[in-house]
Structure formats: C-alpha cells, structure tokens
TIFI-609526 format. One record per residue (C-alpha): residue number from 0; residue in three letters; x, y, z. Coordinates in Angstrom, 3 decimals. Layout:
// residues N
- NUM|Ala|X|Y|Z
...
This chain:
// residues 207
- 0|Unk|55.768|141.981|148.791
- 1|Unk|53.046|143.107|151.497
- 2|Unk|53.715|139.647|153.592
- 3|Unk|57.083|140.226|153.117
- 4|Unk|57.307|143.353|154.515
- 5|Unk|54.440|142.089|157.428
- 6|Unk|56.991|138.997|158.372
- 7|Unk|59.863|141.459|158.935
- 8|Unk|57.097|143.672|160.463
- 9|Unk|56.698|141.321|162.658
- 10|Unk|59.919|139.744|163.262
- 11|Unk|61.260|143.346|164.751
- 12|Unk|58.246|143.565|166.868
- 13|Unk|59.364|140.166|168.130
- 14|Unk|62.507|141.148|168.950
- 15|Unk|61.522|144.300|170.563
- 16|Unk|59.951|142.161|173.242
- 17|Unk|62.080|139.751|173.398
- 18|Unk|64.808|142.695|174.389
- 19|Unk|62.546|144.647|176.862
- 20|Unk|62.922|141.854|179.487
- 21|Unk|66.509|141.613|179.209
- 22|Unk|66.410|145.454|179.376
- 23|Unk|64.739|145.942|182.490
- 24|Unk|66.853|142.732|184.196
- 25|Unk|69.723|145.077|183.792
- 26|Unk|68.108|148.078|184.671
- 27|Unk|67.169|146.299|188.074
- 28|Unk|70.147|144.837|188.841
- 29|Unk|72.278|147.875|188.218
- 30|Unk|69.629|149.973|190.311
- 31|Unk|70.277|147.469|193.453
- 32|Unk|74.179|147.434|192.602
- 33|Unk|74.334|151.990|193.182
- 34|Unk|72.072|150.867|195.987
- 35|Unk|74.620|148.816|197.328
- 36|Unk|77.252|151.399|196.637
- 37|Unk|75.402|153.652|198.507
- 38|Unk|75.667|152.180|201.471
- 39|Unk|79.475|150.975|201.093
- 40|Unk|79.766|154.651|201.483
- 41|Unk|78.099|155.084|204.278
- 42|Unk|80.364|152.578|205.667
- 43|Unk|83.389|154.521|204.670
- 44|Unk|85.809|156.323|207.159
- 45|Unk|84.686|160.059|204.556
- 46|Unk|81.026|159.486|204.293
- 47|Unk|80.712|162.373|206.554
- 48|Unk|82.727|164.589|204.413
- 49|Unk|80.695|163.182|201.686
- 50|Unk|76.973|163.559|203.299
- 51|Unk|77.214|167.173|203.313
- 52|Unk|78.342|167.416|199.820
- 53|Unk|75.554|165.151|198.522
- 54|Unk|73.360|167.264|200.921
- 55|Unk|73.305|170.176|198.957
- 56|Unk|74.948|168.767|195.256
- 57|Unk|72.707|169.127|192.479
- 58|Unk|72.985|165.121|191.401
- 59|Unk|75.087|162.156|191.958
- 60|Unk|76.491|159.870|189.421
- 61|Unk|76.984|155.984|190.586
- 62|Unk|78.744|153.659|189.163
- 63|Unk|79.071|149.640|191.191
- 64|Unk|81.763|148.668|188.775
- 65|Unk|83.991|149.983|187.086
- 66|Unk|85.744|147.256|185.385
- 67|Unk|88.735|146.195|182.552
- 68|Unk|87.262|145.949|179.518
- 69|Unk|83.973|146.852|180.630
- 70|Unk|82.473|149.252|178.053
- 71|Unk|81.744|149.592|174.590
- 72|Unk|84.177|152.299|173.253
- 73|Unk|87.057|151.824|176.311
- 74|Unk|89.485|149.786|177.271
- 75|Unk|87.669|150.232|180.859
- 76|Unk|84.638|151.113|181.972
- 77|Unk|81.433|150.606|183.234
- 78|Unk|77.968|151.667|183.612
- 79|Unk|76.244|154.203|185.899
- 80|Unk|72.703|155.569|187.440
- 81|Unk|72.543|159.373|187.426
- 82|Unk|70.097|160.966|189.680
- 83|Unk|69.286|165.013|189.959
- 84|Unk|68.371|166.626|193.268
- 85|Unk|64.924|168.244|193.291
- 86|Unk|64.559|169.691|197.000
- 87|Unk|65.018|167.440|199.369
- 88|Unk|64.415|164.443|197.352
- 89|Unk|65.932|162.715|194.107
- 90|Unk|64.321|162.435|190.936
- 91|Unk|63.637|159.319|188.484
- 92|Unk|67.228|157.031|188.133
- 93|Unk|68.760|157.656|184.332
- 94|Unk|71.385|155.786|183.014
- 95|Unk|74.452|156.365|181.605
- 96|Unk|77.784|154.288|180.922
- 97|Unk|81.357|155.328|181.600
- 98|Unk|84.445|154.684|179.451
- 99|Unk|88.563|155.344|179.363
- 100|Unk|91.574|154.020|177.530
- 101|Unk|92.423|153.580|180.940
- 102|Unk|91.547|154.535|184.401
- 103|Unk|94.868|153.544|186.219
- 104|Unk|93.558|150.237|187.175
- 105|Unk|95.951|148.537|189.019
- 106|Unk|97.483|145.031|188.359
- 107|Unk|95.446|142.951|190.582
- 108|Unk|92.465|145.519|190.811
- 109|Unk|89.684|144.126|188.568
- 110|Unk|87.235|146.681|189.411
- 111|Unk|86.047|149.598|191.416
- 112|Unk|82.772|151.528|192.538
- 113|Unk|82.487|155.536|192.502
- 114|Unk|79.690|158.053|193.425
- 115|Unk|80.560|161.232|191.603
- 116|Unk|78.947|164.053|193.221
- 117|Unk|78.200|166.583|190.816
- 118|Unk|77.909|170.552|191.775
- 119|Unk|78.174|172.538|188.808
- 120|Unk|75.077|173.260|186.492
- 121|Unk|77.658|172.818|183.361
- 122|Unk|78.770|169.108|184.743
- 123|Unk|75.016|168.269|185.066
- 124|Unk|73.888|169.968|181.167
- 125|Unk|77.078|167.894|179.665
- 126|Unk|76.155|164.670|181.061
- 127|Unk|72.524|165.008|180.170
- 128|Unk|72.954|166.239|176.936
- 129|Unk|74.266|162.382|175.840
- 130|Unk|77.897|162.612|176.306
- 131|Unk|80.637|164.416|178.437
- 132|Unk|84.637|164.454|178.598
- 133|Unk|86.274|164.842|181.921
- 134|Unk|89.370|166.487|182.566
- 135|Unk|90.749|169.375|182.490
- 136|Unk|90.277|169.833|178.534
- 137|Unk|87.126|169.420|178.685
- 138|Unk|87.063|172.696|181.341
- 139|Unk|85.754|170.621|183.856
- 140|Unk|87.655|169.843|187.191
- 141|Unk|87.693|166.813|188.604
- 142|Unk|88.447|165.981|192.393
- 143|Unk|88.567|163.213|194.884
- 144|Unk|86.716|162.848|198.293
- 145|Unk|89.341|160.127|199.767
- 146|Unk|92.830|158.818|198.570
- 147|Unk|91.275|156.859|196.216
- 148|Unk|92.287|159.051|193.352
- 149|Unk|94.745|161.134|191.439
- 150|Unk|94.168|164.513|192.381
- 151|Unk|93.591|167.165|195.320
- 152|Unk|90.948|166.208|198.731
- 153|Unk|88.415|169.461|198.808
- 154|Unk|85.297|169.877|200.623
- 155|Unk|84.216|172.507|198.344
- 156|Unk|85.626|173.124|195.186
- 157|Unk|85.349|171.039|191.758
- 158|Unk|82.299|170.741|189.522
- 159|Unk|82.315|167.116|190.324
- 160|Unk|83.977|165.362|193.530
- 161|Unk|84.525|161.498|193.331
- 162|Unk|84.334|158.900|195.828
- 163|Unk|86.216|156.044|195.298
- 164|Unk|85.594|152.545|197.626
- 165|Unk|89.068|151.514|199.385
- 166|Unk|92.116|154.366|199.861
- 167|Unk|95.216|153.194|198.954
- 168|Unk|94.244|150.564|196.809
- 169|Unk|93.034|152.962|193.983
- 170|Unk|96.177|155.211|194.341
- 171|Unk|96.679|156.757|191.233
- 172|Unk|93.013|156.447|189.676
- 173|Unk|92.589|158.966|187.368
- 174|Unk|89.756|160.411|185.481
- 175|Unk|91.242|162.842|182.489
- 176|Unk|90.020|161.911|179.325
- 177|Unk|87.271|159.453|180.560
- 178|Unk|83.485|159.570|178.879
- 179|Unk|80.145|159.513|180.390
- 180|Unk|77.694|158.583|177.536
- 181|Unk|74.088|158.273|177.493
- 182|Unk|72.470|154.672|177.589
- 183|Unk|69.766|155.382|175.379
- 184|Unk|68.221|151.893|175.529
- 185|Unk|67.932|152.059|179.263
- 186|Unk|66.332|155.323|178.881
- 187|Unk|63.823|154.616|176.604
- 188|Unk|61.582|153.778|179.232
- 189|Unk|61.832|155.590|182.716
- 190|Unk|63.077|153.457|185.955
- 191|Unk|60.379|153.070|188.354
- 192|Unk|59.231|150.061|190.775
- 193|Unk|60.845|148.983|193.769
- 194|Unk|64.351|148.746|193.208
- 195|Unk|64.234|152.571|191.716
- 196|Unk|62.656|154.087|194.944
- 197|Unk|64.669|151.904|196.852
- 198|Unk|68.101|154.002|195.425
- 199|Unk|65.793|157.204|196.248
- 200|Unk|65.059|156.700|199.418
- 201|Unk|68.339|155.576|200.456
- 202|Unk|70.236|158.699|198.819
- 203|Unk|67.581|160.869|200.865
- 204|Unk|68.612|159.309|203.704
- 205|Unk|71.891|160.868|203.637
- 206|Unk|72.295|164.168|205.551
C-alpha cells in the first residue's frame, strides 16, 4: 500500500514539473504579447487621450488576443495581464482570462487586442477577487476610448475605459455580459524576470 501511495506520490510530483515549464512559456509569451500591445497603442491616432487616463488610472487590464473560441467557459475569449498602479510605477503582472458568448466579432475578424483602463476601486476589488461580470448588471459601466466599441467616447467617466486596436473594424464590439476570471495556475507563482519588467517599464513610460 505504502509504495503504492509513494508511486502516485511521485507520479504527481512528476507532473508538477513537467507543467511548471509549460507554465512559465505561457506566462512569457503572453507578458511580451501586452508588451506588444502596449506599444500598438502608442502607435494609435488616441494614445494621447489614452496616456493621461493610464497616467492617473489605478490599473490596466491587457489582453493581445482576444479570439473565437478562445477561452474555457466562452464562445470567445482570451487571456489577459492585469497590473495595479502603485505611484508612479506598476506593480508585479497577474493574470487573468477573459470570456463571452460573444463579443460582436465580426465575420472576417479573428481576433482583437484591448487595454482596459480601470479607474474605479470596485472594478479593481471585482477583478481581483477571482471573477467579475461587466455590464451594466453587474453595476459597472463600461466605455470605449476609440470607435472600436459599442458604447459612448469619454475622457473621464466609466469605472473602466477600453481601448480597442483598429476603429471601424471593431464597430459594434461589445462588452455586456463578458467575464474576467482569475488564472490561478499562472498565479501560483508571481511573474518576474525580464519579460515582466519589460511590460513595467514600458507602461511607466506612458505619460
């Protein structure tokens, strides 16, 4: 019984390090993706708009593609780095996936990217807390930076603003009913190394 239990023991262990690898791949590779992101938005005709809302928001939420079929509990979706302002710099990356019956894709769109800049204290709690509903049910409004998405272009108001890469080609993108779920295998160990400060840096670049 004992060297029963000690082979299972041992085969879990096995696979526990077997998994960390692949773990931190995509860990890495999502970090450069919102890196990437980052600076498609600084590229963008409203990055000024946007710089002095991330200047003084109290985190941003990235996501590099948001895709059909792309998440475990939606019919879209995709995963995301979440990073909360402390001062004038940005604290360790956490991750967190993103989900929807449906966005509004279009026919011929495959995927998108969006930094959701987040000002209320309430939009930060429910997104750390493991899992958050936007929309208006969920008491929670939801606004666009560009024309990227369904609803109204603000510079202030809105506990979370999105940007959305392209204008017209994400006409009618909307956000209602959508998740944002904690990736608790990603968080089990917190990002660091290059790629993570990398994301930093470049986010406290913007002003």
């Amino acid at each position: 019984m004992l060297t029963k239990l000690s082979v299972v023991a041992g085969a879990i262990a096995l696979a526990a390090l077997l998994a960390s690898p692949a773990v931190a791949s995509d860990k890495s590779e999502l970090l450069r993706d919102a890196n990437r992101t980052v600076e498609n938005l600084k590229h963008d005709s409203a990055f000024a708009q946007a710089a002095r809302m991330i200047d003084s928001a109290r985190a941003v939420y990235i996501v590099p593609k948001l895709v059909k079929g792309g998440f475990i509990f939606g019919a879209e979706g995709g995963d995301g780095v979440l990073l909360v302002r402390h001062g004038h710099s940005w604290g360790t990356p956490r991750f967190y996936g993103m989900g929807s019956a449906s966005f509004g894709l279009q026919i011929g769109l495959e995927q998108a990217e969006l930094v959701f800049i987040i000002n209320s204290r309430r939009a930060l709690s429910g997104i750390e807390h493991g899992e958050m509903k936007l929309g208006a049910g969920a008491g929670l409004t939801v606004v666009t930076l560009s024309s990227g998405a369904e609803g109204a272009t603000t510079p202030n108001g809105g506990d979370i603003i999105v940007w959305t890469s392209g204008s017209g080609a994400y006409a009618g993108l909307t956000f209602n009913g959508s998740v944002i779920k904690e990736d608790k295998d990603m968080n089990a160990e917190p990002a660091t190394g290059p790629d993570a400060e990398a994301l930093r840096h470049n986010l406290a670049t913007i002003h």
